[in-house]
Structures are given as C-alpha cells and as structure tokens.
N, C-alpha and C positions, 0 to 999 in steps of 0.2 A: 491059587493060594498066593497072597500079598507076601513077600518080604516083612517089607513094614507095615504096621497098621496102627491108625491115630484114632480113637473115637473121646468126643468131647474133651479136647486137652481146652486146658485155661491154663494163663499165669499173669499175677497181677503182679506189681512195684507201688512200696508206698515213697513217697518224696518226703524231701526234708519235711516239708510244710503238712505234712500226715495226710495229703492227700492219694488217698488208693485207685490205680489207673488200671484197667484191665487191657492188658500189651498181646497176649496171644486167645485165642477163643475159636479153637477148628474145631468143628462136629466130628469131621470125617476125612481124613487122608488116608493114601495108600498106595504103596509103591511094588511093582511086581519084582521079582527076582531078574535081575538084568537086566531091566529098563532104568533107562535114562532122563532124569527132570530137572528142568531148571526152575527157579525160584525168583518171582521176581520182585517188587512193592519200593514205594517209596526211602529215603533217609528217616531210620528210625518207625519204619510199620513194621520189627519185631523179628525181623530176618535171621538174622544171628542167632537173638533170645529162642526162635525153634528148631535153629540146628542145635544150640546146646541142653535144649530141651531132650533131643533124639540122641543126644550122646551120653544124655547122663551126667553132662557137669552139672545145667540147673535142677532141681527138684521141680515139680507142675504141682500146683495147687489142684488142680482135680485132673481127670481123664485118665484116660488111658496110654500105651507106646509099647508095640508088639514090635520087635527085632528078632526074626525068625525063630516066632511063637515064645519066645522070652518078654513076659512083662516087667518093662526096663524101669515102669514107676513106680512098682511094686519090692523093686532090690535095695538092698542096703549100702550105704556109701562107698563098704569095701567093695561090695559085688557089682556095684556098677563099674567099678575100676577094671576087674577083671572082665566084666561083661567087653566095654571100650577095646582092651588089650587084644581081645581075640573075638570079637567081630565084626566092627568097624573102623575107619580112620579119619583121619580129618587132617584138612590138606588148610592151610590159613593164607589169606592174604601176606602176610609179615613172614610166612615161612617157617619163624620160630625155630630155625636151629642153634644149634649149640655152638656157638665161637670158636671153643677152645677142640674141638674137635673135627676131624677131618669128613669128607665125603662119607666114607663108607663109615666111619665109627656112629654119625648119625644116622644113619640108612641102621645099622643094628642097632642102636637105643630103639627104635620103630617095634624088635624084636623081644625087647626087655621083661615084656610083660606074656609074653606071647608062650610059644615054642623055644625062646632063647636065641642069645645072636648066632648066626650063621654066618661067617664072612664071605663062604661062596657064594651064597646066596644073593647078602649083598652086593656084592659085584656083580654079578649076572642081573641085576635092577639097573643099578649106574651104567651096565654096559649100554641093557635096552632104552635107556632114556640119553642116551649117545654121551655118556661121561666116562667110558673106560679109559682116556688118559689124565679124568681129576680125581681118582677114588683117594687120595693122598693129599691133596688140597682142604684148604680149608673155609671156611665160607668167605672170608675179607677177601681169601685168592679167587671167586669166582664172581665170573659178570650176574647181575641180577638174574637173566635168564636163566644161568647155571644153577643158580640157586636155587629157582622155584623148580628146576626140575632134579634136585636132591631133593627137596619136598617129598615129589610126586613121589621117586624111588620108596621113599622112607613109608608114606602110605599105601603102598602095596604090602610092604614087611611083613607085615603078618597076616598076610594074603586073605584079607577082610572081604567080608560080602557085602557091607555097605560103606560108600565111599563118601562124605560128607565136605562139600567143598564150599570155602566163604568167601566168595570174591577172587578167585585162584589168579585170575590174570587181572590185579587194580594194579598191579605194581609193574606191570609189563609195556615197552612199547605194542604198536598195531601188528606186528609182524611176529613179536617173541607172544603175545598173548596167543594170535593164531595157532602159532606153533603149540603151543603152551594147551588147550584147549582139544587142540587136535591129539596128541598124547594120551592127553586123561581119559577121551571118551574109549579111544583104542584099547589102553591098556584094560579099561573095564570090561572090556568087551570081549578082552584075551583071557581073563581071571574069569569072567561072567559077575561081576561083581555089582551090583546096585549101584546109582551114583544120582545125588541129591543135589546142585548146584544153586550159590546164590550169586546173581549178578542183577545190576542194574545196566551193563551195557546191551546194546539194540542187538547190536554184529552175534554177541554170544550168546544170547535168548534167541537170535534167529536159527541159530546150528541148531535145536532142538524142535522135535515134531513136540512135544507137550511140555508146555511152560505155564505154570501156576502164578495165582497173582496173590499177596498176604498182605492182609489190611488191618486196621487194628481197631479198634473202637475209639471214637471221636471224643475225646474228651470232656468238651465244649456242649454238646448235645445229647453225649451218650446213649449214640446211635451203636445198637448191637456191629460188632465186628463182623464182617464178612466172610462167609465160609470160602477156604478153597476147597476147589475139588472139579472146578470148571473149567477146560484147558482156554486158553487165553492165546488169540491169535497174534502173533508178533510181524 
C-alpha cells in the first residue's frame, strides 16, 4: 500500500500575456510508507509547483493525491489546512522561521495546528538535532546550519508521516549540507516517516537508491510532459 498516490495530476499557469502553460502532468506517482525519494529536474520544470501540489497549498486542475488514503484534491481549503497540520511537514530552503521567536517557541508553532505545543517535546527535537544549549536563542543568534536544523526540529513536531523537503541543504556549505542531509534521512527513518526530496545537487541525489526526474511540457513545441515514475540513475 502507497503512502502517497498521484494519478493524472495536471496544473497549468496563465501569464500575463493569457498564455496557458501546462507546468505539472504526472500519470502516476507513488511513494511507500518509509521510503525515501529524491526529486530532481531542471530551474523551473515544476519542482516546488508539485511539492505544493502534495501539500495542499496549490489547488491541481485535474488528478488525483492520496496522503494516507485521504484525497488531498478533493478537500476544502480549511481541511487541507488541517490535513497539512497533522500529516505532513515541509522543511523550506529559506527555513522560514520566525524572528521574534526563540528555538523551541518555533519548534512548537510546528505543533499549532497539531496535538498542541508541547515544550518537552520540543526540546527533546532540538536536543536530538544537537541544539540543547540553543533552545532560548533566536534565529539572528544561530549560524545558518543551526538554523536549518530548528527547521528540521520543527518538521518532525507533529510527528508527520510525510516529510516534504525543497532544496533543504541550497543554503548550506559542503560539509553543514552533509551534515544537514544526513539528519533528515535518519530522523525519518527514526519516526518511519516518508520523505519527498527536491534537489538539484549531484552529491544529494547520489545519497538516494531512487531518484525521480520531473519535466514539464515544452512550451515552444508542446511536446506532452514526461511522466515520472522511472528511477533515474545518478
């Protein structure tokens, strides 16, 4: 039984100029409960547009999106909000924390929608992501690394089954991205958690035994989009 299951998703974008571009067009995806995928395609073949597809920010023009037997395209705006809260996360390039708030106070906003903040909780996340002497800091006080890994903390919070990651390690040196990487799969692997990855670098598409490739329809030609569902040797 899939986790997630994709059949016929589409989503198009009109431009200024009322030109209508068809950006996503998967037949068929599908991820098992605790396996691990990376995602890979060129700038701009749609990456993003299908992780926020699977999370319920964008709406899909047609298809389908099974999150453990929940149809995610078929919910209403509040209910995919709730859906998001309690059963996936999403870990961002840019991190997206809150400024005004410390370590752990963003580690339970992660909780907000959830079960509710926990603050032992969180702590015992920031501990396991080796932050037990920044849970009181605040994002300006912590090196980048430290940052992406209150992220990571904060996307476990409500201890999700599928973990949605966009680029986790753009913002990291070679060494904090490793580190960085190394974490996420672990921690998934601790939770049994699903985990979707997009990247474009070579090193992090190599950590994964099945890595997908998303193409988008050609504009110029309007050559059908390319399904995934083919693992892709890196």
């Amino acid at each position: 039984m899939s986790l997630l299951e994709i059949r016929d998703l589409r989503k198009s974008y009109d431009s200024p100029e009322g030109v209508r571009t068809l950006v996503i067009d998967v037949p068929r995806f599908d991820l098992a409960p605790g396996e691990q995928v990376a995602l890979q395609g060129s700038s701009g073949s749609g990456k993003t547009t299908f992780l926020n597809l699977i999370a319920g920010i964008l709406k899909a023009d047609a298809g389908k999106i099974l999150v453990d037997g929940n149809e995610v395209t078929a919910l209403s705006e509040a209910r995919r909000d709730e859906y998001r809260a309690r059963t996936i996360s999403y870990v961002f390039q840019t991190f997206n924390l809150l400024q005004g708030y410390t370590a752990a106070e963003n580690v339970m906003l992660g909780m907000m929608f959830g079960q509710g903040p926990d603050l032992a909780f969180a702590k015992k996340l920031l501990e396991r992501v080796g932050l037990a002497d920044r849970m009181n800091y605040r994002p300006r006080q912590l090196s980048v690394g430290q940052q992406q890994r209150v992220a990571l903390a904060r996307a476990l919070a409500n201890r999700p089954k599928l973990i949605l990651a966009d680029e986790p390690t753009g913002n990291l040196d070679h060494v904090r991205a490793r580190e960085a990487l190394s974490l996420l799969r672990e921690a998934c692997r601790e939770s049994g958690a699903s985990l979707l990855l997009v990247s474009h670098d070579r090193e992090v598409l190599g950590a994964f035994d099945r890595v997908e490739e998303l193409s988008i329809v050609n504009q110029a030609s309007r050559r059908p989009a390319a399904p995934i569902g083919q693992a892709v040797k890196s």
